[in-house]
C-alpha positions as CSV (number, residue, x, y, z in Angstrom):
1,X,0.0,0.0,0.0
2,X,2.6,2.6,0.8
3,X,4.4,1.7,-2.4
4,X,0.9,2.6,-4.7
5,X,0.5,5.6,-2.9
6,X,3.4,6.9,-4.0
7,X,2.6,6.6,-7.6
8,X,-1.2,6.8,-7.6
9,X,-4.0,8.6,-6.0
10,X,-5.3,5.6,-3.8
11,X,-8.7,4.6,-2.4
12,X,-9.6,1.8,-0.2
13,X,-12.7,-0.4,0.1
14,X,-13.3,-3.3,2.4
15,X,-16.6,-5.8,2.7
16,X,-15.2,-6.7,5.9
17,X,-15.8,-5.4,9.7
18,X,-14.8,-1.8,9.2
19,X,-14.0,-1.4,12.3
20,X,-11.4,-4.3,12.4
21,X,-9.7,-3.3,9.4
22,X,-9.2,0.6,10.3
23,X,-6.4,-0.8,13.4
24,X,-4.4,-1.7,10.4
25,X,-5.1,0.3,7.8
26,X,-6.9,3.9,9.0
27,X,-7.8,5.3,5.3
28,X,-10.0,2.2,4.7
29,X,-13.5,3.2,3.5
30,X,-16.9,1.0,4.0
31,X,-17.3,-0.7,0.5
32,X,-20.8,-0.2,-1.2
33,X,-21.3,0.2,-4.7
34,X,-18.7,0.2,-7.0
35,X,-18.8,3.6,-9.2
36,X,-17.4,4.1,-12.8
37,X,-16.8,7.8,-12.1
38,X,-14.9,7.4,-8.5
39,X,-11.3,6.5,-10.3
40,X,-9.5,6.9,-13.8
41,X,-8.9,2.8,-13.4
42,X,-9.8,0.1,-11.2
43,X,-7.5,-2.9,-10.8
44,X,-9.0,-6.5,-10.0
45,X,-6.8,-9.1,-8.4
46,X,-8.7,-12.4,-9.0
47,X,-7.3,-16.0,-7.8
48,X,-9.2,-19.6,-7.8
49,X,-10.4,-19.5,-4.5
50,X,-14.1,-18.5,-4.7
51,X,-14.0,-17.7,-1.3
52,X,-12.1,-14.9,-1.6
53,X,-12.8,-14.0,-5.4
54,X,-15.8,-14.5,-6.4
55,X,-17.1,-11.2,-5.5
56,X,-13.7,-9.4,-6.7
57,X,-15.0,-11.3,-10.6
58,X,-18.7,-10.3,-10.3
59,X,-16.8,-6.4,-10.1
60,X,-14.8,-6.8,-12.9
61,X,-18.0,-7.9,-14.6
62,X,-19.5,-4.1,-14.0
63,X,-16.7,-2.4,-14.9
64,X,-13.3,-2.0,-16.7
65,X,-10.0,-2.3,-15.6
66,X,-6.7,-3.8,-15.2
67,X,-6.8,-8.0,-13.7
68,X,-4.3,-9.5,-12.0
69,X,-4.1,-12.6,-12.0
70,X,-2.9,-14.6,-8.5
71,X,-3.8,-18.0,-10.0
72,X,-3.4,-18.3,-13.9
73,X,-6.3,-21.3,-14.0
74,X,-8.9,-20.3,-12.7
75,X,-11.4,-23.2,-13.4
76,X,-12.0,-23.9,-9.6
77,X,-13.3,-20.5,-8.8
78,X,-15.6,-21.1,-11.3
79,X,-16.5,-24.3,-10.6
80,X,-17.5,-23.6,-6.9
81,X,-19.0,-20.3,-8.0
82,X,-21.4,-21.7,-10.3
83,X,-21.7,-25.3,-9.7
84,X,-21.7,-25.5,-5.6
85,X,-22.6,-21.9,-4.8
86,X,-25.5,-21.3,-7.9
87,X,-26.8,-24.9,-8.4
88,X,-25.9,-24.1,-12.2
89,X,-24.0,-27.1,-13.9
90,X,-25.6,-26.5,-17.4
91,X,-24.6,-23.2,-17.9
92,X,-20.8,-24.0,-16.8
93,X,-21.1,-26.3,-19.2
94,X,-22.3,-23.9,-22.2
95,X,-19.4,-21.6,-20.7
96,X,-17.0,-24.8,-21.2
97,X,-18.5,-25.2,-24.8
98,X,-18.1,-21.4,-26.0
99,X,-14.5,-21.1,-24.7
100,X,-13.4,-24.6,-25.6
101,X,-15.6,-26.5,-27.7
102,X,-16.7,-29.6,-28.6
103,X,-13.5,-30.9,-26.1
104,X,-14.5,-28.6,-23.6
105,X,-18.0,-30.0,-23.8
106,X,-17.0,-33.7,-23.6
107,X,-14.1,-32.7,-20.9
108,X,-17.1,-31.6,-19.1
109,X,-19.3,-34.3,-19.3
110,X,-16.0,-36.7,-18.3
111,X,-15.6,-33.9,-14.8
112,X,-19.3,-34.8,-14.2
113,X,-19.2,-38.1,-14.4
114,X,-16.2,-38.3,-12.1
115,X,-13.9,-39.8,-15.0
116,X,-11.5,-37.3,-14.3
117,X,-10.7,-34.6,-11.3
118,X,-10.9,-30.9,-11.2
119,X,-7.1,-30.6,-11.5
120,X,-7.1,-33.0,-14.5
121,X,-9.6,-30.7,-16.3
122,X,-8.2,-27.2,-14.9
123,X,-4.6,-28.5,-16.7
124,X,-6.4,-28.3,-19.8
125,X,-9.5,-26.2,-20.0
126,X,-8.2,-23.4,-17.3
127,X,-10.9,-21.4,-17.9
128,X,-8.8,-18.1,-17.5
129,X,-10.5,-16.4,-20.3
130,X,-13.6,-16.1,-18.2
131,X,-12.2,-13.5,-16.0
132,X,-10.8,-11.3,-18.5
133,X,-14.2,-10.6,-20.4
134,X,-13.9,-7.2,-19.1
135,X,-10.2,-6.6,-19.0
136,X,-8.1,-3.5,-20.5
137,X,-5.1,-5.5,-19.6
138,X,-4.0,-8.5,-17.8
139,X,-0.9,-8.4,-15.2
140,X,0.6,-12.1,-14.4
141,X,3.6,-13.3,-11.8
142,X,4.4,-16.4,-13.8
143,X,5.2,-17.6,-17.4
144,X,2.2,-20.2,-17.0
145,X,-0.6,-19.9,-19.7
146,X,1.7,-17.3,-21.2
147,X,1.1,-18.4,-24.8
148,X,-2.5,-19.0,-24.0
149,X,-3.5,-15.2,-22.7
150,X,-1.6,-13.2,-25.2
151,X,-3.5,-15.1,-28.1
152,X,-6.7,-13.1,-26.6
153,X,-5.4,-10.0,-27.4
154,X,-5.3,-8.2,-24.3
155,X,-2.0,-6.0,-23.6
156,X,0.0,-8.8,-21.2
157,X,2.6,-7.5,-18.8
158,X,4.6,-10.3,-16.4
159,X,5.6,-8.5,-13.0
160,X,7.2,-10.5,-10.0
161,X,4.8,-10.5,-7.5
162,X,5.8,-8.2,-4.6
163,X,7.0,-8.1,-1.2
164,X,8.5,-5.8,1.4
165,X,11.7,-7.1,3.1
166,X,11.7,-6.3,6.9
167,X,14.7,-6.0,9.6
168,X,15.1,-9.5,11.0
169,X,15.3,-9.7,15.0
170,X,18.4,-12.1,15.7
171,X,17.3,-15.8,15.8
172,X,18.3,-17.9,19.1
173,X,17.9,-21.8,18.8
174,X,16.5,-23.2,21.3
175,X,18.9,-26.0,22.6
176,X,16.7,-29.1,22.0
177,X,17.3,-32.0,19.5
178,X,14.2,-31.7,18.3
179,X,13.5,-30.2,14.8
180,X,10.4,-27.9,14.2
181,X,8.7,-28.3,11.1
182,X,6.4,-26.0,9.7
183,X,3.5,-25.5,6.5
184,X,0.8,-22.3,6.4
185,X,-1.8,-21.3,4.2
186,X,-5.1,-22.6,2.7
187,X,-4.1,-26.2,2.4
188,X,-6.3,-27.8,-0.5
189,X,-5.0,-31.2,-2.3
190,X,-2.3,-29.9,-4.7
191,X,-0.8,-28.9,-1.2
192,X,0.8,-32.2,-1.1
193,X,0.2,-32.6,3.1
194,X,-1.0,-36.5,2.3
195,X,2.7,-37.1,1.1
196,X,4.6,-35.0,3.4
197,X,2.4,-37.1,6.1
198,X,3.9,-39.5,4.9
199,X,7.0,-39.2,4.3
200,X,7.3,-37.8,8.4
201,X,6.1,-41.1,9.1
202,X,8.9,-43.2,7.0
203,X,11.4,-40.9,9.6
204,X,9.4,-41.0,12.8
205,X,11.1,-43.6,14.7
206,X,14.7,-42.2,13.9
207,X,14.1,-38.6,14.1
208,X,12.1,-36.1,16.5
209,X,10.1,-33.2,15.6
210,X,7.2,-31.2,15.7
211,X,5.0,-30.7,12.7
212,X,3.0,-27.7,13.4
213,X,-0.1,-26.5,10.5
214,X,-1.5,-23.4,10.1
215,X,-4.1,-22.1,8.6
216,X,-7.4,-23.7,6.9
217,X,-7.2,-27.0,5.6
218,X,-9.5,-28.2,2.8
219,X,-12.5,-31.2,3.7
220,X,-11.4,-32.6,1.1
221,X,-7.8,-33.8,2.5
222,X,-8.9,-35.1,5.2
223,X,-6.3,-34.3,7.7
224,X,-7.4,-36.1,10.7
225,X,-7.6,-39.2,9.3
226,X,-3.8,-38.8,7.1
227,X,-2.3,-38.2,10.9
228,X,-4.0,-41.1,12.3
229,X,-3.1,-43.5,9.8
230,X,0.6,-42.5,9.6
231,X,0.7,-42.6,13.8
232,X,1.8,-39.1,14.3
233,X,-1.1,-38.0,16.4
234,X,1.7,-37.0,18.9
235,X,3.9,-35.1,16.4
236,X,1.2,-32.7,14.9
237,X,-0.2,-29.6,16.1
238,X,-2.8,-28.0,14.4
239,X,-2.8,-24.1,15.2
240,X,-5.5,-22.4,13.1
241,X,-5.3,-19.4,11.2
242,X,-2.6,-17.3,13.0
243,X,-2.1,-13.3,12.7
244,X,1.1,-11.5,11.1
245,X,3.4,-11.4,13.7
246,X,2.6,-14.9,15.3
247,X,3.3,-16.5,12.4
248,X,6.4,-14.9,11.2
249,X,8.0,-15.8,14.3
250,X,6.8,-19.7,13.7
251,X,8.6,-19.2,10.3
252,X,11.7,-17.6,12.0
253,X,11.6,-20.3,14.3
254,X,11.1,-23.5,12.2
255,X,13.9,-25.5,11.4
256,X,12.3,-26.5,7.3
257,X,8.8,-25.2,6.0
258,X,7.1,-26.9,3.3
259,X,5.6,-25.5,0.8
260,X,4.8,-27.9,-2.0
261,X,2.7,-27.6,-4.5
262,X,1.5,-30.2,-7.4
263,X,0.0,-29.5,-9.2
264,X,-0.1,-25.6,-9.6
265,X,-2.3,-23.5,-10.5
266,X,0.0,-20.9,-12.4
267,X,0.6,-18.8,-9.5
268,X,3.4,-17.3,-7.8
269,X,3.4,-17.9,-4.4
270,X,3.2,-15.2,-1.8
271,X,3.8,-18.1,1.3
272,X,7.3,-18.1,-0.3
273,X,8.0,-14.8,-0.3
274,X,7.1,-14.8,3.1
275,X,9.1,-17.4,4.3
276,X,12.0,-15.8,2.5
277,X,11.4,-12.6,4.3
278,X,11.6,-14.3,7.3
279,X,15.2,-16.3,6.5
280,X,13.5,-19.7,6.9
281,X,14.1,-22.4,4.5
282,X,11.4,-24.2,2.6
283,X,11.3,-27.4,0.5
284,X,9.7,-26.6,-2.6
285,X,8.1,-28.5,-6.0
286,X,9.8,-28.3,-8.7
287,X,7.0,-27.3,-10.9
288,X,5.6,-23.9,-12.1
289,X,6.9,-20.9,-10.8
290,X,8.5,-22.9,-8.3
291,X,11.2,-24.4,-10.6
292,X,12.6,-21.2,-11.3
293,X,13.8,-20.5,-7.6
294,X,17.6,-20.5,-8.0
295,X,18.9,-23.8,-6.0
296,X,20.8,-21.4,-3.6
297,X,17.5,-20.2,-2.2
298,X,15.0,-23.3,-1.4
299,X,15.4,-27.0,-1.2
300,X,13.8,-28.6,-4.5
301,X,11.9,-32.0,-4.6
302,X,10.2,-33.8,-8.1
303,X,6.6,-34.1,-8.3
304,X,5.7,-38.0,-8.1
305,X,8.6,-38.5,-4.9
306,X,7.5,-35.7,-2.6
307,X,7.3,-38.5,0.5
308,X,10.8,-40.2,0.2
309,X,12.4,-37.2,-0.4
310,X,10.4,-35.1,2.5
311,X,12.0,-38.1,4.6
312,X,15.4,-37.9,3.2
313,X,15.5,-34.3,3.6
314,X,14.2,-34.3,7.6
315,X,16.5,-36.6,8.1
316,X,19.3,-35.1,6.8
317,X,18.7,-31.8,8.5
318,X,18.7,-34.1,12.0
319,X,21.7,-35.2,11.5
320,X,23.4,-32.0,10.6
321,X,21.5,-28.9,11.7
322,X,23.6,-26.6,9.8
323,X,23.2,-28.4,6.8
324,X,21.0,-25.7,4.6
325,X,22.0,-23.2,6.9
326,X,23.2,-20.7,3.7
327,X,19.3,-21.3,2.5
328,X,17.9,-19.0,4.4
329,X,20.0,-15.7,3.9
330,X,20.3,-16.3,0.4
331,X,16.6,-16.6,0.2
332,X,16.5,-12.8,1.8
333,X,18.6,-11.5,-0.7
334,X,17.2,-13.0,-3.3
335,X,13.5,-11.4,-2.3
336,X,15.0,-7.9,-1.9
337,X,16.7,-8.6,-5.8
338,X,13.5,-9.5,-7.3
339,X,10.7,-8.7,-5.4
340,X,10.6,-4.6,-4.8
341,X,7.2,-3.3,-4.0
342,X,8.1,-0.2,-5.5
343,X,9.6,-1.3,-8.8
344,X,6.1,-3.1,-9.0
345,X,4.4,-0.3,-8.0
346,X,5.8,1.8,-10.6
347,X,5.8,-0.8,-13.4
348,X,1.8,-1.0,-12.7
349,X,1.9,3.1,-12.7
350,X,3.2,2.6,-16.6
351,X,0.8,-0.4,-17.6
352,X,-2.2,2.1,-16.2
353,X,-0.9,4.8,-18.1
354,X,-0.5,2.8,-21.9
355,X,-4.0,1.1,-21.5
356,X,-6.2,3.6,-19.6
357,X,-8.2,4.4,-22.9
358,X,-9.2,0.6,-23.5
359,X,-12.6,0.3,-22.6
360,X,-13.7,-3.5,-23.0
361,X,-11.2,-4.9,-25.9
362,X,-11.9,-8.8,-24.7
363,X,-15.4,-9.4,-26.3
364,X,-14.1,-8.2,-29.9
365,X,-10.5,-10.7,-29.8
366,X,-12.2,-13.6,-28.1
367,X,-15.2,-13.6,-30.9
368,X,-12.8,-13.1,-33.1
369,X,-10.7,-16.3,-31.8
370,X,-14.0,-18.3,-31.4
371,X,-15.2,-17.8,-34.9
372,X,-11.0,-18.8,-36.3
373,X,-11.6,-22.1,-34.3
374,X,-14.9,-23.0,-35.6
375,X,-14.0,-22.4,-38.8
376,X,-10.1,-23.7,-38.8
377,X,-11.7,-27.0,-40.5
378,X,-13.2,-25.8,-43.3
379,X,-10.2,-23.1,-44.5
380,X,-6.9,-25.0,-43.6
381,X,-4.0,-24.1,-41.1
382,X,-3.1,-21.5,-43.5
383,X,-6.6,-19.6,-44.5
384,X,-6.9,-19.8,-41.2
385,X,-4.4,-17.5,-40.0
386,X,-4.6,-14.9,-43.0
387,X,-7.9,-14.4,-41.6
388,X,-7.3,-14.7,-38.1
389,X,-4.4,-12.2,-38.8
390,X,-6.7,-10.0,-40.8
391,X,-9.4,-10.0,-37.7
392,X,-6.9,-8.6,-35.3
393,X,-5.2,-6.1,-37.5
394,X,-9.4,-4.5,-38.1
395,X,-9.9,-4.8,-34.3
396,X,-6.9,-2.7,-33.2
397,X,-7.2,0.0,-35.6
398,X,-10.6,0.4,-33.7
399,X,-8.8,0.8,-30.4
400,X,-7.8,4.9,-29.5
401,X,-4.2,5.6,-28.3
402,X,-4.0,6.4,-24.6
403,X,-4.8,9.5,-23.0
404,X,-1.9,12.0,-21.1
405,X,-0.7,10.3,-17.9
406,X,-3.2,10.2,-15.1
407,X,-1.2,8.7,-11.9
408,X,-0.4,10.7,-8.7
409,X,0.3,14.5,-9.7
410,X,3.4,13.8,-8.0
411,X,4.5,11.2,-10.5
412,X,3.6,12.9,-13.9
413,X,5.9,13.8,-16.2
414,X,5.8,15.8,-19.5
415,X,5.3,14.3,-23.2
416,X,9.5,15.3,-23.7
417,X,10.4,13.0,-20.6
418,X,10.5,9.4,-21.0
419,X,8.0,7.5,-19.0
420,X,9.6,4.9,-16.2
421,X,10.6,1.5,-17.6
């Protein structure tokens, strides 16, 4: 927040308790119905948890503006938006059909007969596209989908997700022999907490430790049952959802945090930057935006062998507590290289600036796309794109430059000076 007000003009909303929100952040205004006129842009962050997003996507519906996207498949918050929440399974399936269709369609059909899973069909059908109908542009942490979204012809800018780096009190180990072991977060399937249960459990006799989990775990996983069935109902301790400062001193204080994902769903993942703000060390998946940490800043296992190696790596750290001891620093550094709230501040500032004058681009692009694949069969690979090609070349000339800059007065410049990069 500091970082946006010093390149825009920034206003607050919140759904929440108004009162609980104002301790932390004293500007923040009662949300209650969103107004085309109150801002020169509005920015939507929307991720796949429907929880949390839902009501950030009906927004973007009503008006313009620039999406971020947390989570770059975003089948799942559809799916519990309008299958559990609405009762509506036919029209998520006509949605499946217009974006994808006749495989979307039959993809469907398979995910409602239970044939395959909800990961299985968000791999291939992510349903991104949904969230974008109303987009000017579309802001994205990872590479995933990359090829995907810039097809739909909405202006695509990758940013690293940010994250302030804070002063670090000094870290005293506790003299015990026993190693504390740590995960956070919503914890849903692709969380990979069945095979780090059970890989604890292939060490338990040899090593001690306490597993402690934070945050909300999904039904779905079934945690009580995993720790019963491995026999560590002594070692795990389930905590709840824990506040900022409680749960950056767990972090500080855990000897290895896991934070495995498979399989992702395109997004970049704050609980890591956290954990490297804190100097702890994490194992991570080597998948996603997850395979391009450098190896001097988290431990990496493969997808498929996330239990043996969660056992070989506990046991290893038993046996010498100093053994990824360079992990942690490194991961510091590494966040304060890459992850600047204020060089993603003012890279957003620029994106604002070159597509404040779009109004709602999407519709024209993806008719355009739908009408190339419908008609692919009948033209050939190479009609096809000549008038595919020709379609997006008549749909941008419609499109009017941007306006003059419109961020914080503070942080215009004139037409001679170049705008920041």
């Amino acid at each position: 927040m500091p970082a946006l007000g010093r390149v825009f003009e920034m206003r607050y909303w919140t759904e929440d308790s108004l009162a609980e929100n104002e301790r932390r952040y004293p500007s923040i205004e009662a949300f209650t119905v969103i107004d085309d006129t109150a801002a020169d842009v509005n920015i939507f962050n929307i991720g796949n948890n429907h929880r949390m997003h839902s009501r950030t996507w009906n927004l973007s519906r009503e008006s313009a503006g620039i999406t971020i996207l947390h989570d770059t498949r975003l089948l799942h918050l559809f799916c519990a938006s309008l299958i559990d929440e609405q009762s509506e399974p036919d029209i998520f399936a006509q949605i499946m059909r217009a974006y994808y269709g006749r495989a979307g369609a039959e993809a469907c059909r398979a995910y409602f007969d239970g044939q395959i899973d909800i990961n299985e069909l968000s791999s291939e059908f992510p349903l991104t596209e949904l969230a974008l109908i109303n987009s000017i542009a579309v802001v994205v942490h990872t590479d995933d989908q990359q090829s995907r979204l810039t097809r739909l012809g909405i202006p695509y800018h990758r940013l690293e997700l940010p994250h302030p780096s804070r002063p670090l009190p000094a870290r005293v180990r506790e003299p015990t022999d026993q190693l504390k072991l740590f995960t956070f977060g919503y914890i849903s399937s692709n969380r990979c907490l069945a095979q780090i249960l059970e890989g604890l459990s292939a060490c338990r006799d040899d090593v001690p430790f306490r597993f402690v989990v934070a945050g909300e775990v999904a039904p779905e996983v079934q945690l009580d049952d995993l720790i019963h069935r491995h026999r560590l109902d002594d070692r795990v301790e389930m905590v709840g959802f824990l506040e900022g400062e409680v749960l950056d001193r767990h972090l500080q204080e855990a000897d290895l945090v896991f934070n495995l994902r498979n399989p992702t769903m395109g997004e970049a993942s704050s609980a890591q930057l956290r954990i490297w703000d804190n100097a702890a060390v994490a194992l991570v998946s080597r998948t996603g935006w997850y395979a391009g940490i450098p190896n001097h800043a988290a431990i990496m296992t493969e997808p498929g062998r996330e239990a043996e190696e969660v056992a070989s790596v506990v046991k290893h750290l038993h046996a010498n507590r100093d053994a990824f001891s360079n992990l942690g620093p490194e991961g510091k550094r590494h966040l304060e290289r890459n992850h600047s709230p204020d060089h993603y501040a003012a890279r957003l500032g620029t994106i604002a600036e070159q597509t404040h004058a779009l109004t709602r681009p999407m519709a024209p692009f993806a008719l355009a796309s739908r009408c190339a694949d419908e008609v692919a069969g009948f033209l050939g690979k190479a009609g096809w794109a000549s008038l595919f090609g020709r379609a997006f070349d008549h749909i941008d000339a419609l499109i009017p430059p941007p306006p003059d800059a419109f961020a914080h007065p503070a942080n215009r410049k004139s037409r001679d000076s170049s705008a920041p990069e």
